[in-house]
GUDODREN-922893 format. One line per 5 residues: their letters; for each residue y, z, x of N, C-alpha, C. Coordinates in steps of 0.2 Angstrom, whole numbers, plus 5000, padded with zeros to 4 digits. Each point is the difference from the previous one (the first is absolute). Layout:
BEGIN
a	Y:Z:X:Y:Z:X:Y:Z:X ~ ...
REM end
This chain:
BEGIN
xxxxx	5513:5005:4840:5001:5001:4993:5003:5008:4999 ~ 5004:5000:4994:5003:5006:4999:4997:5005:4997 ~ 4998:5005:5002:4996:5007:4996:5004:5003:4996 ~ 4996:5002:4993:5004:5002:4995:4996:5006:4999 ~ 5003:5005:4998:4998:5006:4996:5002:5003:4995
xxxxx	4996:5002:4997:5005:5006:4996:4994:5007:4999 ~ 5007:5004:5003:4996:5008:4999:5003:5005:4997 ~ 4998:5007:5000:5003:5006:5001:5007:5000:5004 ~ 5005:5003:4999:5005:4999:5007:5002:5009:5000 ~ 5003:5004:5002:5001:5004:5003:5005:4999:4999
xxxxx	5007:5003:4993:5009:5000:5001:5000:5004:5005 ~ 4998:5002:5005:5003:5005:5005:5001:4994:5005 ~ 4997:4995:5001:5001:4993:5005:5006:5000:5003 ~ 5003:4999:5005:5007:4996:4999:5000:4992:4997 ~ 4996:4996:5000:5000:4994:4996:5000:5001:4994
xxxxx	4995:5004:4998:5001:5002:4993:5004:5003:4998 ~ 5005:5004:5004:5007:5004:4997:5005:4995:5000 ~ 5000:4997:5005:5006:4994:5001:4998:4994:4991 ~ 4996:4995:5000:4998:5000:4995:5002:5002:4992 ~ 4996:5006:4999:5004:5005:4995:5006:5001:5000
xxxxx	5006:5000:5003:5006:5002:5001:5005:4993:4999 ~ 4994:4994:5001:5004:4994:4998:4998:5000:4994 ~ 4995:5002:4996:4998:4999:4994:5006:5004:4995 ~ 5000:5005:5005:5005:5008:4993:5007:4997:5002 ~ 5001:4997:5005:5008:4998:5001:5003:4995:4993
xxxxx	4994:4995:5001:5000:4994:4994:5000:5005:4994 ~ 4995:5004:4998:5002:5003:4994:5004:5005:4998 ~ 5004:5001:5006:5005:5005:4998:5007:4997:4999 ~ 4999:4992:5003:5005:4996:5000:5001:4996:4993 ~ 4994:5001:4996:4999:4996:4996:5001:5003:4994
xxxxx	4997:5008:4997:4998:5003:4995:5006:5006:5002 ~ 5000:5007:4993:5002:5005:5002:4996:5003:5004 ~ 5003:5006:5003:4999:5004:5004:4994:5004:4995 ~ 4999:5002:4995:4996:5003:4997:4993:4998:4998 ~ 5000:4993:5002:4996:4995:4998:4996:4999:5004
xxxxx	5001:5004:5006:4997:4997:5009:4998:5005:5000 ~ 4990:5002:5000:4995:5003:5000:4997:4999:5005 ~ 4998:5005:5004:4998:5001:5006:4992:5004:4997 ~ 4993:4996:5001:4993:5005:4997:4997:5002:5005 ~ 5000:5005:5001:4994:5001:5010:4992:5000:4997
xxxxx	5000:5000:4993:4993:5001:4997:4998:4992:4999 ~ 5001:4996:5003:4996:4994:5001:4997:4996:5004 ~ 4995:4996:5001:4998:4998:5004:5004:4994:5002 ~ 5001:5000:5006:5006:4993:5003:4994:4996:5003 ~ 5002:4992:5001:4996:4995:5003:5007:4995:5005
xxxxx	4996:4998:5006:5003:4996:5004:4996:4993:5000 ~ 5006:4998:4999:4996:4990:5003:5002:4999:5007 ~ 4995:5001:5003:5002:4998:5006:4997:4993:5005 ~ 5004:4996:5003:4998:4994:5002:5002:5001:5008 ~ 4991:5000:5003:5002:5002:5007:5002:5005:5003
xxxxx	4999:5005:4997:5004:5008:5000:5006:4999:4997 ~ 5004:4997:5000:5006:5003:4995:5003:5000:4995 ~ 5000:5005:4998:5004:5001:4991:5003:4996:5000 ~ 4997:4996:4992:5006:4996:4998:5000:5003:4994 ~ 4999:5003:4997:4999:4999:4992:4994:5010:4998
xxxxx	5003:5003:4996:5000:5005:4995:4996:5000:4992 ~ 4996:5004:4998:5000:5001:4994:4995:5005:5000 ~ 5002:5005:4994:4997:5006:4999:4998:4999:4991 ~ 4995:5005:5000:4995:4999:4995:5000:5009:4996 ~ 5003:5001:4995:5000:5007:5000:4996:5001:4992
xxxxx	4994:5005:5000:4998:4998:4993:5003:5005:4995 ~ 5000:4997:4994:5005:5004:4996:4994:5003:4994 ~ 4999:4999:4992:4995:5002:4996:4992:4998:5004 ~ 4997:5003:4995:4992:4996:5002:5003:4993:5000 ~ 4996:4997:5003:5000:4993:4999:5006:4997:5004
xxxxx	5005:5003:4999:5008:4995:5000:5002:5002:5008 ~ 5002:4992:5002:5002:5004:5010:5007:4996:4998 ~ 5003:5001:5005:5009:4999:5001:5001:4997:5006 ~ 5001:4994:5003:5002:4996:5005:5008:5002:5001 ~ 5002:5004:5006:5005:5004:5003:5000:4995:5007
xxxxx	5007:5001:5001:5003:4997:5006:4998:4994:5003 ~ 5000:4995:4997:4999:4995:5003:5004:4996:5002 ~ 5000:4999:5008:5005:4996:5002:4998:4996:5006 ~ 5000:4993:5003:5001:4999:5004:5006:4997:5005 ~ 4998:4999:5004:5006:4999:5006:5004:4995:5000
xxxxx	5006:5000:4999:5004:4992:4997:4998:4996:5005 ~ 4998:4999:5007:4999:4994:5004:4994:4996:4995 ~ 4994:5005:5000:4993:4995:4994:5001:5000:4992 ~ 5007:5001:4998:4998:4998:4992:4999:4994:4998 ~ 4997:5000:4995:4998:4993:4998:4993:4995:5004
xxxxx	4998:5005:5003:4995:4999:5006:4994:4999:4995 ~ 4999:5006:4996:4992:5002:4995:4999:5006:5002 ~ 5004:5004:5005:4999:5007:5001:5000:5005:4995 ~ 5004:4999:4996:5001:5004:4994:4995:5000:4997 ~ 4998:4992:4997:4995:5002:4996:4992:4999:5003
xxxxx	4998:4998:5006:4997:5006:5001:4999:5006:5001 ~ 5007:5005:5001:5000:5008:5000:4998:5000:4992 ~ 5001:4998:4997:5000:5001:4992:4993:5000:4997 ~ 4997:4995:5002:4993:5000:4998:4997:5003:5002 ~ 5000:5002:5007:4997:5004:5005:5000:5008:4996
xxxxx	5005:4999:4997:5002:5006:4997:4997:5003:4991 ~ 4997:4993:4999:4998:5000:4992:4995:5002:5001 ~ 4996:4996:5008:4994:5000:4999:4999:5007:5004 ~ 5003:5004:5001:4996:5008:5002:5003:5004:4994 ~ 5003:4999:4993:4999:5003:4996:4994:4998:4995
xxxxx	5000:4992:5002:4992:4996:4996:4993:5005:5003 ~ 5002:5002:5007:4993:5003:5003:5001:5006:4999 ~ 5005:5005:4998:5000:5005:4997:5000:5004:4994 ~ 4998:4993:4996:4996:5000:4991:5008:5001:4997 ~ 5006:4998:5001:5004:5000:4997:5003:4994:4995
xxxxx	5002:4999:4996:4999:4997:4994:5007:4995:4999 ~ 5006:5004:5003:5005:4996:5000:5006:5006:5005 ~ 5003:4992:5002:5004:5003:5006:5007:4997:4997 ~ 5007:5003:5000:5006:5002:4998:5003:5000:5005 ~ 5008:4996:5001:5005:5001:5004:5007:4999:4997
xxxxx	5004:5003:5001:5005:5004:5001:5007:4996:5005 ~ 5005:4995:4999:5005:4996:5005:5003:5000:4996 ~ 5006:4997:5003:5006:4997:4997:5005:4995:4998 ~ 5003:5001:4995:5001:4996:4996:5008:4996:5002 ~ 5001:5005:5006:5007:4994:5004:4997:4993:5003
xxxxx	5004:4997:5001:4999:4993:5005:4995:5001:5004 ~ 5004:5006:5003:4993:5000:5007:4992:5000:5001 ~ 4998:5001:4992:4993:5002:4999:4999:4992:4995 ~ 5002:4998:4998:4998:4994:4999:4993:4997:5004 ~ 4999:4997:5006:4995:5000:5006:4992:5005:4996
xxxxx	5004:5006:5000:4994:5004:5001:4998:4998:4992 ~ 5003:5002:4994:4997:4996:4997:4998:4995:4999 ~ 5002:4995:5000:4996:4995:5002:4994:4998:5001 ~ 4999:5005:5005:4995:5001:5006:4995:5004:4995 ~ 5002:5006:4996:4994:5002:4998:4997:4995:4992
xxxxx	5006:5000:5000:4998:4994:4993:4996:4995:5001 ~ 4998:4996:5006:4995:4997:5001:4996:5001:5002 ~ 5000:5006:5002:4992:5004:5002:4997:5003:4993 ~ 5003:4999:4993:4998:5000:4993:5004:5007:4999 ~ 5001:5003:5002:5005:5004:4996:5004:5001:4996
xxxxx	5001:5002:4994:5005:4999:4992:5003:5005:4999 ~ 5008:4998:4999:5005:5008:4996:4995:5003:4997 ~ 5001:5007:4999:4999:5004:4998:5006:5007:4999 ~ 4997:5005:4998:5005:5004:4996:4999:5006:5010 ~ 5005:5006:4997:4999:5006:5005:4993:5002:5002
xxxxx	4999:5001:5004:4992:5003:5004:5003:5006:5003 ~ 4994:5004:5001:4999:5006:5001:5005:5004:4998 ~ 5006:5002:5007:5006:5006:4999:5005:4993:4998 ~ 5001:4995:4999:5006:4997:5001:5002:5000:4994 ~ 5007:5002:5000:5002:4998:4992:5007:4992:5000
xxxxx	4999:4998:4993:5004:4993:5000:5004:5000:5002 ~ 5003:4994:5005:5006:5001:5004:5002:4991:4999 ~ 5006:4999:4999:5003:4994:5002:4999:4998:5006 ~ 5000:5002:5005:4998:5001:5009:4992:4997:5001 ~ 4995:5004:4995:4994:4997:5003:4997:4998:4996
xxxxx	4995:4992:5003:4997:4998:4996:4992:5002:5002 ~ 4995:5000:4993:4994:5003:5002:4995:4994:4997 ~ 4995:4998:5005:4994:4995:5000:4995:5005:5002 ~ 4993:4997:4996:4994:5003:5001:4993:4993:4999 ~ 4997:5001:5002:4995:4996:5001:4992:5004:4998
xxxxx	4998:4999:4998:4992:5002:4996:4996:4995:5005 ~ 4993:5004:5001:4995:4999:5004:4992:5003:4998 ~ 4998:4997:5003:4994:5000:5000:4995:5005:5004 ~ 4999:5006:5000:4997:5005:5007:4992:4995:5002 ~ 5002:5002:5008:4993:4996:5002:4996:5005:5000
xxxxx	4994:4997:4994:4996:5004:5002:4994:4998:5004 ~ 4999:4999:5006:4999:5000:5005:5002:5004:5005 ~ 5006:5004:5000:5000:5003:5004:5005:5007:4999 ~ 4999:5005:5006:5001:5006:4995:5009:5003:5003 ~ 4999:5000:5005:5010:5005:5003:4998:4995:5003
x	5010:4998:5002:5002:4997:5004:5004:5003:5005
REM end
């Protein structure tokens, strides 16, 4: 049986680099050049099955309460597998354990981001307006999800 995880990952990896470079390829292919953000101030997570990266997502917190779901991408071979959304939840629920209140994300409004909306749409996420630095852009669309902090537990 296949072992799954999801952890901390290290962008210094080469999995991890290779990975992100298909992820910023996509979005550089997809969006303007000014629109493709690079954060080194967030936390990144890997899914990994069996030790190898399939699948990305980074969690950066933004006001009190508000965390921001960054680079989410997995590997074209497993899409449509449930990887994404479990990176997704995986990811609600360590802003849920770190008493955050609602979690916001930031994609694209070409073709190509169809999928990923989708995808966060049914993980309960709903348009919403600009979050944090972003300002309105025909280019991006912006979803946010409101939560519930466990209180049971303290940092995640």
């Amino acid at each position: 049986m296949a072992k799954d995880e999801i952890g901390v990952e290290d962008p210094r990896r080469e999995d991890v680099r290779e990975l992100l470079s298909h992820h910023l390829a996509h979005a550089r292919s997809n969006s303007l050049p000014e629109e493709v953000q690079v954060d080194p101030t967030v936390t990144l997570f890997g899914f990994r099955r069996d030790g190898k990266l399939l699948a990305v997502g980074a969690l950066r917190q933004l006001a009190d309460g508000h965390a921001e779901l960054k680079s989410m991408h997995t590997a074209e071979a497993v899409r449509g597998t449930g990887i994404g959304r479990t990176m997704v939840d995986h990811l609600v629920g360590v802003a849920r354990g770190r008493g955050l209140r609602q979690v916001s994300i930031e994609t694209g409004t070409q073709g190509a981001f169809v999928p990923a909306r989708s995808l966060y749409e049914r993980a309960g996420f709903s348009p919403c307006g600009p979050f944090g630095d972003y300002r309105p852009s025909p280019n991006s669309a912006f979803m946010t999800l409101a939560i519930e902090p466990d209180s049971l537990s303290g940092s995640a």
